[in-house]
C-alpha positions, -999 to +999 in steps of 0.1 A: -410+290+499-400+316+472-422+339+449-425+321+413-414+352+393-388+371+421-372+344+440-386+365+470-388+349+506-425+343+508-447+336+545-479+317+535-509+329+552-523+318+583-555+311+571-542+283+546-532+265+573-571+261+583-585+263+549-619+241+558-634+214+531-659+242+507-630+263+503-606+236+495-630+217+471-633+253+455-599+256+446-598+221+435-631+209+425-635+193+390-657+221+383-634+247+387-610+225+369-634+221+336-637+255+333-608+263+336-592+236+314-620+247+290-606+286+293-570+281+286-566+247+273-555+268+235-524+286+260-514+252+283-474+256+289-470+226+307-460+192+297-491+163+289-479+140+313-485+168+340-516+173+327-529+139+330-508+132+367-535+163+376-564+148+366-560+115+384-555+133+418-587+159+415-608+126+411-596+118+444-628+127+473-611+142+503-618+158+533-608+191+549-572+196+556-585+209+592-615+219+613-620+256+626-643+253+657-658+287+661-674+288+696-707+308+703-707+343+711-710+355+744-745+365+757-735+397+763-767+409+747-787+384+763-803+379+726-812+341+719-820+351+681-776+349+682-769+308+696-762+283+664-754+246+669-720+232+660-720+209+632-691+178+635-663+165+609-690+136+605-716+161+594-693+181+567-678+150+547-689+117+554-675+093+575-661+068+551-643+093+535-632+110+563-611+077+574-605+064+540-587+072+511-577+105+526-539+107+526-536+141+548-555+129+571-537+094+570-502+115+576-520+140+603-532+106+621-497+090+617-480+125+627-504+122+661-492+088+664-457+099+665-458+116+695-471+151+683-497+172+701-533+166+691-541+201+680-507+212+664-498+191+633-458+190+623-447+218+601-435+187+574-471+181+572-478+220+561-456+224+534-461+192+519-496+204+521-489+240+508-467+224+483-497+202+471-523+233+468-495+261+453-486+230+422-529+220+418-532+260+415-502+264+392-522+234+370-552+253+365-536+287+353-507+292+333-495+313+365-467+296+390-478+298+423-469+308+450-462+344+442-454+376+465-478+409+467-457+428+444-458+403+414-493+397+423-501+433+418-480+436+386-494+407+374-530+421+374-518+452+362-508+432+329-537+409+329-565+440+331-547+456+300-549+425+282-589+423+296-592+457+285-577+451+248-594+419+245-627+441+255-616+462+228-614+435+204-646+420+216-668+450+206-647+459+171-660+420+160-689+427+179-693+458+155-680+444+128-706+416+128-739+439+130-720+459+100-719+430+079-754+415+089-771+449+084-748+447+049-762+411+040-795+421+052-794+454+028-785+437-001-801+406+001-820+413-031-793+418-052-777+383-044-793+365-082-772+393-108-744+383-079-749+346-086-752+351-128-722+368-125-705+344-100-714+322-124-700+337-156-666+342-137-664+310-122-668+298-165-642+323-174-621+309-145-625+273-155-620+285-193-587+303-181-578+274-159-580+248-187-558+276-210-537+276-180-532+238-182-524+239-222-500+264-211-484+244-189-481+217-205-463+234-235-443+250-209-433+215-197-426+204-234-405+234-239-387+229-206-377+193-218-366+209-253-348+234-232-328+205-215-323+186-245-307+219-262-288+225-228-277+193-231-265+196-266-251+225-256-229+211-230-217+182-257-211+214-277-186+234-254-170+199-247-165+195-287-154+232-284-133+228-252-112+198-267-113+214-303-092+247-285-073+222-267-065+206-300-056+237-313-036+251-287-012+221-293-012+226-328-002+264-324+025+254-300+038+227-327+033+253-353+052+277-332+081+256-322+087+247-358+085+278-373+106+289-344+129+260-352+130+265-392+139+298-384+167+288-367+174+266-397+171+294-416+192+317-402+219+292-396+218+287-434+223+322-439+253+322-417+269+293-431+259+305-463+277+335-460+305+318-441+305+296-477+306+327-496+332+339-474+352+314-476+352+309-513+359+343-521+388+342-498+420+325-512+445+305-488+473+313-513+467+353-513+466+353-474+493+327-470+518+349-497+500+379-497+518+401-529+518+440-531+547+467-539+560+497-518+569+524-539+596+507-568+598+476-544+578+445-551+566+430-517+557+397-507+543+389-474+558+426-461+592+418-473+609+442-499+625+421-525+648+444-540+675+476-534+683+504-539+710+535-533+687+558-521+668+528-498+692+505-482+674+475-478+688+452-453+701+418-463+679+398-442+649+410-452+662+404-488+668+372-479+635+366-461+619+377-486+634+349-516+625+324-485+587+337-489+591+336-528+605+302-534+582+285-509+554+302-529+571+287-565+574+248-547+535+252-533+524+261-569+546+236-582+529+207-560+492+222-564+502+221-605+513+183-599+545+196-615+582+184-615+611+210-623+636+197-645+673+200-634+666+215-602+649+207-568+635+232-543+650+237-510+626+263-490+642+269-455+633+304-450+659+332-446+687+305-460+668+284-488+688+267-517+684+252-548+696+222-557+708+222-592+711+187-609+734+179-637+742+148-660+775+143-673+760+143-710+741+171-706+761+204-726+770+229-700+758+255-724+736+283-707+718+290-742+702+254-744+666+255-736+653+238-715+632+212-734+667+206-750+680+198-717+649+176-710+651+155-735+691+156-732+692+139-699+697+100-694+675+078-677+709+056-655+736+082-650+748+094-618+737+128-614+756+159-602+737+179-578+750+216-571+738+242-539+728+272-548+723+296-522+693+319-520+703+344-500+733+368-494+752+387-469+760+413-483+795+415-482+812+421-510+845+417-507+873+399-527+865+369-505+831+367-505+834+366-544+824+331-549+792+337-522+779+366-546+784+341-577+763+314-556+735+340-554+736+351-586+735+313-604+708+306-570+684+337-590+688+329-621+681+291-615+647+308-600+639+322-634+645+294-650+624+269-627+597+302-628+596+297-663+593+265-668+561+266-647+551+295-664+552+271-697+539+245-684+505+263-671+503+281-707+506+246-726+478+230-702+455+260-705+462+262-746+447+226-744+420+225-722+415+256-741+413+241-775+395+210-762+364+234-751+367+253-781+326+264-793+307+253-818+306+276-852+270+278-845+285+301-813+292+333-818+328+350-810+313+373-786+295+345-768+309+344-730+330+313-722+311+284-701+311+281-667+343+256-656+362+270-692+396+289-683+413+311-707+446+303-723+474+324-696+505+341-707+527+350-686+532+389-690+572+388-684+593+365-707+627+349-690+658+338-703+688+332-684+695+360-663+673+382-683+635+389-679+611+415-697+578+426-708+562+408-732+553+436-751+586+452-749+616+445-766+644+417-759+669+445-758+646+464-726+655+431-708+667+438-670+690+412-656+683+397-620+723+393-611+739+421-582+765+437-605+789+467-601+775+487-625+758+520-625+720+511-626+725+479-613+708+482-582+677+496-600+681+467-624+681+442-596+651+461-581+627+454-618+637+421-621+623+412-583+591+430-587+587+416-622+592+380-609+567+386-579+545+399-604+547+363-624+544+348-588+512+365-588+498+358-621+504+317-615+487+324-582+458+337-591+459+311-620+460+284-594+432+303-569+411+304-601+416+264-605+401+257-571+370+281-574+359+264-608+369+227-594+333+226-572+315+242-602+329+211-622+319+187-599 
C-alpha cells in the first residue's frame, strides 16, 4: 500500500490486523457516519454514487474481523482481586450474525477451508480487509487514507491553523453578536421615529420609483424614436452614397468631355491656323518665286539677263525663260485663256514657241493683234514656225540664224505677255463696271468684299519694244541681243520688266483664288 498524498511505501500496523468488533463498529458505526456526514456534507469531494455505495454497506451488521484472546495474568502476586472470566465470540455479537451475512468471516471460513492454518488467515484476506477500512475511512473525511507519519503530521499541522482561524472567527461573530444585541437592546426605544422615518423613505422611494418608471418609459419611447431617426438616417447616407456615386459619374463624363472638347478645340485652332496658313500662302509665288539681284530680275534663282561687267552664263539664261514661259502657259490656263497665233512649248532649259501663221494673214509686224485676230480664217491650213527660247551663246557668222530664232522666240513672248496682260485688264474693266456703287455710295467708300480693281499692267509692249507706262514711247528698251553699245544693259531692263509683268498677272491670279471662297 502507498501513502495517499506521497506515494510512500506504507506497513499497516499490527494492531489492524486484530482490530476486535467496538473498535471496528467505531470507525464504522452509523453514528460516527451521521456526524460526520452532518460535519462535512457542505465540503464532500467525492462523487454521489460513492456516497450512496457507502451507505448501503454501513447498514450491513457484522462481526469482528478477529478475536484477541488475552489470557489471565500469572499469580505471581497470589492476589485473587486480579482473575477475570473470558467472554466467547457468542457473547460479543450474536450468533446469527456471527454465521450470517458476514462476508469476512464467510472468506476467513472459506480461506480455512482451503487448506490454511486455523489461527493465521491468508495475507489476500488482509488487504482486501485493509483495503475495505482505508476506502470506509477515506468516505467519512475528505482525507484519502491510508497516509504515512510524515503527511499525517503535516496534515495536522494545516488542520490546527485552520482550527485556530476558524476559533478566531468563531469569537469575532461571537463578539460581533453581543455588540449588536447590546446595540438593539440600547436603542430599542428609539425604534418608532426609526419606523416614521422608514416610512417616509419607503413613500419617497415608491414616489421615486414610479418617476423612475415614467422615466423609463419615455426613455423607451425615445429609444424607438432614436431607431426610427437611425433608421432614416441609414436611408439617408444610402440616398447620399448613391447621390456621390451619381455624381462621381457625372464628373468623370463632365471631365472626359471637357477634356475631349478641348481637344476639339485645340485641333480647331491648329487647323485653323493651318487654314490661315495655307490661304495666305500662294502655290504660284512658291512654285515661281520672283525677286531681282542687283540690276537682274530673278525668277525661281535664275538671273534673266546680262551684262559686261556680270557674265551670266547661257544656261542659266536659258533656264531661266524655261521658268518664265511655264509661268505665262500656267496663267494662261488658270485665266481659261487661248493665245492667238502662237502655242506654248515649256520644256525647260530648251522651250519653244510655236508661232502659227495663215496664208491671208499680212506679214506686217505693225498689225495689232486684234487685227490679226480677226484676220485669220476659220478653214485654212495653218503655218506653224519654232521659235527657240533659248541660246548658246555663240555668236558667230554661223550661228546667225540661231540668234535671229531667239530674238523672234522673245519678242513672240511679249506679244503673247501682252495679250494676256489685255485680256486680264478688259475682264477686270467689266467686272469692274458691272459692281460699279450706287450714287447713294460715296467715292471714298471701300470696295466690297469679292470686288477687284480694274489692273493695268505697269509696262506697255509692242513688238520688240517694252516701257513704263508712265514714261515715254521713245524710253522704250528692246528685248533683242544686238551689237550695240548698251545693248546688254538694254537686254538686261527688258527681262526684269517682263518678270515684273509676270509678277503683276500673278499676283492678279493669287488674288482671284483668295476672293473665290469669299464668293461662294
Amino acid at each position: 500500500m502507498y501513502c495517499q498524498k506521497c506515494r510512500t511505501p506504507l506497513k499497516t500496523d499490527s494492531s489492524l490486523d486484530d482490530l476486535n468488533p467496538a473498535a471496528f463498529d467505531l470507525l464504522v458505526g452509523s453514528g460516527s457516519k451521521t456526524e460526520r456526514s452532518a460535519a462535512y456534507n457542505h465540503s464532500l469531494t467525492y462523487p454521489h454514487e460513492r456516497k450512496e455505495r457507502y451507505e448501503r454497506a454501513i447498514k450491513q451488521t457484522q462481526s469482528p474481523l478477529s478475536r484477541r484472546t488475552i489470557p489471565p495474568p500469572k499469580p505471581q502476586d497470589g492476589n485473587p482481586a486480579m482473575s477475570f472470566i473470558e467472554i466467547t465470540d457468542s457473547q460479543i455479537v450474536p450468533a446469527e450474525a456471527s454465521h450470517h451475512g458476514h462476508p469476512q468471516q464467510d472468506q476467513l471460513s472459506q480461506a480455512k477451508g482451503n487448506g490454511t492454518h486455523d489461527n493465521e488467515p491468508p495475507l489476500s484476506w488482509h488487504l482486501h480487509r485493509h483495503e475495505r477500512l482505508f476506502s470506509i475511512l477515506s468516505a467519512h473525511s475528505d482525507i484519502d487514507h491510508p497516509i504515512c507519519t510524515e503527511c499525517s503530521s503535516m496534515l495536522l499541522t494545516s488542520l490546527n491553523a485552520k482550527l485556530a482561524t476558524a476559533t478566531r472567527e468563531r469569537d469575532a461573530y461571537a463578539s460581533f453578536l453581543k455588540t449588536l444585541q447590546q446595540a438593539s437592546a440600547k436603542h430599542k426605544g428609539e425604534e418608532e421615529p426609526v419606523q416614521k422615518e422608514l416610512a417616509t423613505l419607503q413613500e419617497a422611494e415608491d414616489a421615486a420609483f414610479a418617476d423612475l418608471v415614467k422615466l423609463e418609459e419615455q426613455k423607451r419611447e425615445l429609444e424607438n424614436e432614436l431607431a426610427d431617426l437611425e433608421e432614416e438616417n441609414k436611408q439617408l447616407e444610402k440616398e447620399e452614397e448613391r447621390f456621390w456615386q451619381s455624381r462621381n459619374q457625372f464628373n468623370e463624363q463632365q471631365h472626359e468631355l471637357e477634356t475631349e472638347l478641348a481637344s476639339l478645340h485645340q485641333k480647331y485652332a491648329h487647323d485653323q491656323k493651318q487654314l490661315e496658313r495655307l490661304q495666305r500662302s500662294n502655290v504660284y509665288n512658291d512654285t515661281f518665286f520672283i525677286s531681282h539681284d542687283g540690276s537682274f530680275g530673278t525668277i525661281n534663282g535664275l538671273r534673266l539677263g546680262r551684262l559686261p561687267t556680270q557674265n551670266v552664263e547661257w544656261a542659266e539664261i536659258n533656264a531661266a525663260w524655261g521658268q518664265t514661259l511655264l509661268l505665262l502657259q500656267t496663267l494662261a490656263e488658270r485665266l481659261s485663256f487661248s493665245f492667238h497665233g502662237y502655242k506654248l512649248r515649256p520644256l525647260g532649259s530648251t522651250s519653244r514657241i510655236e508661232k502659227i501663221e495663215y496664208p491671208q494673214q499680212a506679214p506686217d509686224a505693225t498689225q495689232t493683234t486684234a487685227a490679226r485676230a480677226t484676220s485669220n480664217p476659220s478653214n485654212s491650213p495653218a503655218k506653224v514656225t519654232h521659235l527657240d527660247l533659248f541660246s548658246s551663246g555663240d555668236m558667230s557668222l554661223g550661228r546667225m540664224l540661231t540668234a535671229r530664232r531667239f530674238d523672234a522666240a522673245m519678242v513672240a513672248f511679249l506679244d503673247c505677255l501682252s495679250q494676256l496682260g489685255s485680256h486680264v485688264e478688259r475682264t477686270t474693266s467689266a467686272s469692274r463696271d458691272t459692281s460699279r456703287p450706287t450714287p447713294s455710295r460715296t467715292p471714298s467708300t471701300a470696295l466690297r468684299k469679292g470686288e477687284t480693281r480694274p489692273m493695268e499692267m505697269p509696262y506697255l509692249m509692242e513688238g520688240d519694244k517694252i516701257w513704263a507706262r508712265d514714261r515715254p514711247p521713245n524710253e522704250a528698251v528692246s528685248i533683242k541681243i544686238g551689237f550695240g553699245l548698251n545693248q546688254d544693259e538694254d537686254f538686261t531692263k527688258a527681262c526684269k520688266y517682263v518678270l515684273t509683268c509676270c509678277k503683276y498677272l500673278l499676283a492678279h491670279v493669287s488674288n482671284l483664288d483668295n476672293s473665290k471662297p469669299s464668293q461662294t
